[in-house]
C-alpha positions in Angstrom: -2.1 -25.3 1.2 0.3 -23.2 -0.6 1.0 -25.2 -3.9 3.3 -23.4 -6.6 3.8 -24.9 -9.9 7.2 -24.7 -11.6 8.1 -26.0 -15.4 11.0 -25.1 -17.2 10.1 -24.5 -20.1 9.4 -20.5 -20.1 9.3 -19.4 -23.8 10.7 -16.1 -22.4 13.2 -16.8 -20.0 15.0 -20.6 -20.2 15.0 -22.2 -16.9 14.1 -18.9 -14.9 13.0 -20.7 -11.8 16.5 -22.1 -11.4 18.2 -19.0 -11.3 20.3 -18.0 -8.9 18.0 -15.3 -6.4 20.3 -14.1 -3.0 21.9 -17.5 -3.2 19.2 -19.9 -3.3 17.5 -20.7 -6.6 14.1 -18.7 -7.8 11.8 -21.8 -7.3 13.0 -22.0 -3.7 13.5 -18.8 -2.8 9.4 -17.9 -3.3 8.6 -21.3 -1.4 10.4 -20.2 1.6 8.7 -16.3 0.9 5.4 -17.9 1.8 6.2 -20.6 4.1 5.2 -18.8 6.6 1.8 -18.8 6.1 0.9 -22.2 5.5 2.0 -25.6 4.2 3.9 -25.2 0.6 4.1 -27.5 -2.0 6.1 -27.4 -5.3 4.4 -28.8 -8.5 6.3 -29.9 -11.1 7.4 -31.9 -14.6 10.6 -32.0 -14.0 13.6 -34.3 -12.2 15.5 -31.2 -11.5 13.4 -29.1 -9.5 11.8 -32.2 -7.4 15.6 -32.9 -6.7 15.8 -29.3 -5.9 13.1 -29.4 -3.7 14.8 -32.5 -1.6 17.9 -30.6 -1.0 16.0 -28.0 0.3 13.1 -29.9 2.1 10.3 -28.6 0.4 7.6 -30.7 -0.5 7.1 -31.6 -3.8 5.2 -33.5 -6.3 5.7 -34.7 -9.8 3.0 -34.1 -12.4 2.0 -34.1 -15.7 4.1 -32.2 -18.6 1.0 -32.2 -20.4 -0.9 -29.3 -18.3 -1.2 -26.1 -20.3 -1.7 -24.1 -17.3 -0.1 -23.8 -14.0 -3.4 -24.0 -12.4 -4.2 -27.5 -13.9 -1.2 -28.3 -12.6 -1.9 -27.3 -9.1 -5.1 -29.0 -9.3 -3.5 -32.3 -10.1 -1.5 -31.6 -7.4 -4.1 -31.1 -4.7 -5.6 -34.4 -6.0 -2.3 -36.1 -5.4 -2.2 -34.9 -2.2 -5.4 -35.7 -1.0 -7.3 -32.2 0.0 -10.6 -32.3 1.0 -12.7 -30.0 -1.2 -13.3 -27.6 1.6 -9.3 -27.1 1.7 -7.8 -23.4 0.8 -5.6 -23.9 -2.0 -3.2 -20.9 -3.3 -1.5 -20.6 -6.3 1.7 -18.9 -6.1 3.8 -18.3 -9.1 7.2 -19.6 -9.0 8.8 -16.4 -10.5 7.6 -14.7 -7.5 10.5 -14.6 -5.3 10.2 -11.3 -3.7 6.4 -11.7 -3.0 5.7 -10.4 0.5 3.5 -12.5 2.5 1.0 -10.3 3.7 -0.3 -10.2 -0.5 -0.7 -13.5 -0.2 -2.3 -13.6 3.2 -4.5 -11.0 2.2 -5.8 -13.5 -0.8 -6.3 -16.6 2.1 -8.6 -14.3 4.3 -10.9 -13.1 1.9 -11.4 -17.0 0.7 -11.7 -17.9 4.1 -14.7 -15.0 3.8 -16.3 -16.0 0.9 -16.6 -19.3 2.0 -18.2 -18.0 5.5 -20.7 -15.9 3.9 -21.3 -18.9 0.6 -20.2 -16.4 -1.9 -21.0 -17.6 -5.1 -17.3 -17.1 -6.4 -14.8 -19.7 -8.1 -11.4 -17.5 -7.3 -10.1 -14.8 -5.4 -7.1 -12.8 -7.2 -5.3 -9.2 -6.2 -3.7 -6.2 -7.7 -2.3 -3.0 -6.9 -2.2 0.3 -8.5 0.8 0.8 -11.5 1.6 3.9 -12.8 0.6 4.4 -16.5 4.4 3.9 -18.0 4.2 0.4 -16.1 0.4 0.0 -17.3 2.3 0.0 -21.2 4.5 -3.3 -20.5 2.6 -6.4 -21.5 3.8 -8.5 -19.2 2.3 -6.3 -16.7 -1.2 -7.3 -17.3 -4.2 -4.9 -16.3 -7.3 -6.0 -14.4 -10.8 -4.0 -15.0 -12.9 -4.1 -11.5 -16.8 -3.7 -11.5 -19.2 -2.0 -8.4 -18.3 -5.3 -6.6 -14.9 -5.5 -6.5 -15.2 -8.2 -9.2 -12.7 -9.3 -12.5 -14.6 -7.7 -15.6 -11.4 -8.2 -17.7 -7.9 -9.4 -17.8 -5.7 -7.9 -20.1 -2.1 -7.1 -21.7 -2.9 -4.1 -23.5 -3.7 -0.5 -21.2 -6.9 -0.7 -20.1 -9.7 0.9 -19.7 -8.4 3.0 -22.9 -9.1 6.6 -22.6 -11.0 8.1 -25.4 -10.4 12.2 -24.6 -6.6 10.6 -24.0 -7.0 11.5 -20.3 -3.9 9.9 -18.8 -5.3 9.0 -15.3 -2.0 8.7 -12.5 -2.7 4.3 -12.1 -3.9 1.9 -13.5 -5.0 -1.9 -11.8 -1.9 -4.5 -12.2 -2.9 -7.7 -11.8 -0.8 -10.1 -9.3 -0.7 -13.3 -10.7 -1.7 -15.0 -7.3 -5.0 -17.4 -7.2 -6.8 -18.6 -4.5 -9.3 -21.4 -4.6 -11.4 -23.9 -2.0 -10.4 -27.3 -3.4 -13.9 -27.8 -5.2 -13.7 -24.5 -6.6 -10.2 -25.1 -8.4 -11.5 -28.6 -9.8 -14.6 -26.2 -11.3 -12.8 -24.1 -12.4 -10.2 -26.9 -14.4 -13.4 -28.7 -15.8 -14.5 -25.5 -18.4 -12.8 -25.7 -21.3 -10.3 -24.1 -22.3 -11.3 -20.1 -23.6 -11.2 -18.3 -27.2 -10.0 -15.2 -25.2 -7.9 -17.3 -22.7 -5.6 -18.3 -25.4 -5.7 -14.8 -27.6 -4.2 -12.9 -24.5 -2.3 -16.2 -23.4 -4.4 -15.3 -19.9 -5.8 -18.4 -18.1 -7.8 -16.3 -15.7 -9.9 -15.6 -18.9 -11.7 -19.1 -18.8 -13.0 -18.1 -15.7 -14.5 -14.7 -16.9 -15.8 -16.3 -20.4 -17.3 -18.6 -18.4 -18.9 -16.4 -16.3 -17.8 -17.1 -13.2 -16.6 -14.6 -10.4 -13.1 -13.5 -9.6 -13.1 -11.4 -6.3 -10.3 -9.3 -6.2 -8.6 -7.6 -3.2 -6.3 -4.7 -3.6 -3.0 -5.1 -1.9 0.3 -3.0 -1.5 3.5 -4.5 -3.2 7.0 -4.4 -4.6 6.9 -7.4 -5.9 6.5 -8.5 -9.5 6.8 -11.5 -11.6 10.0 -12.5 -13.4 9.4 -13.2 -16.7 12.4 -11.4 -18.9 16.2 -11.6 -17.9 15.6 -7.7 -17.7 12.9 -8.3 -14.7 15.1 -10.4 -13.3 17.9 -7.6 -13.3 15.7 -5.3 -12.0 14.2 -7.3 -9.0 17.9 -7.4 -7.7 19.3 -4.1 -8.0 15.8 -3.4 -6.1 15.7 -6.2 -3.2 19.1 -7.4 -3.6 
């Protein structure tokens, strides 16, 4: 199950997941990006987008307005809908409108493999390699990687900073896709909520404070998230 959660309220951008994207609106648009792949279902707060998602038919559920992450969101979502703890349940951004499919496949199989081999992880997560002028935009947010492949750090500052100021060609972006079992996304919504979670504003955080594993795949894409009316320019002189 493909669950995406969409509020309005964005700080940065005012209704951004209504915007218009190649005639349909944002919200939509990445819904039917991934639709492909599996079921998808929109979670929300809000009257408009679950009439939204009727007019399109897109399944959709109402929750809280309360959540302070879209992943607590998701997670009351999968409740709602009944999935079995065993369940694959990805978290697709709703600013994500360009996402190709194969990212987000590539986040369902290696699930799929940690639960075949009992991989004592609570997510799976992606990135792919930015240049270092992208690596200096905050809302491109940086992922460090140990030996294993594994989240060390989440940030929106450059990192690893470079001491001899070597300026190495890429740095890890961080793709703000997240995929759970069922069990493992109620886990992970039980820790409370992180020191370091709310300093970078970076839910993924709880996770690492908590010492739990993110495995992270590395995947080639275009896409990014919309979060300024600038991105939003960008993404369509570049798909549009």
């Amino acid at each position: 199950m493909i669950i995406i959660p969409a509020r309005l309220n964005s700080s940065r951008f005012a209704n951004k997941i209504l915007v218009d994207i190649l005639g349909l609106p944002m919200v939509i648009k990445t819904a039917k990006q991934v639709s492909c792949l599996d079921e998808v279902t929109i979670a929300t707060d809000s009257q408009e987008v679950i009439d939204l998602a009727n007019k399109y038919n897109i399944n959709v559920v109402m929750t809280s307005d309360k959540h302070q992450s879209g992943t607590d969101r998701i997670n009351e979502a999968a409740n709602l809908l009944g999935l079995d703890d065993n369940d694959i349940v990805i978290n697709v951004q709703g600013d994500e409108p360009f996402i190709e499919p194969a990212v987000v496949e590539a986040v369902i199989n290696r699930v799929k493999q940690s639960t075949q081999n009992s991989e004592n992880i609570m997510m799976v997560s992606c990135y792919k390699k930015i240049s270092s002028e992208l690596a200096d935009d905050p809302n491109h947010v940086k992922v460090l990687l140990n030996a294993q492949n594994n989240a060390i750090y989440f940030s929106r500052s450059k990192i690893p900073y470079h001491r001899d100021h070597y300026e190495q060609s890429s740095y890890n972006g961080h793709l703000g896709i997240y995929g759970f079992t069922k069990k493992t996304l109620n886990d992970f919504c039980l820790l409370e909520s992180s020191g370091i979670e709310n300093i970078e504003k970076l839910e993924q955080l709880r996770a690492i404070d908590h010492e739990k594993k993110i495995a992270m795949v590395e995947v080639e894409s275009k896409s990014f998230g919309i979060d300024t009316e600038e991105d939003l320019k960008n993404a369509l002189k570049l798909f549009g």
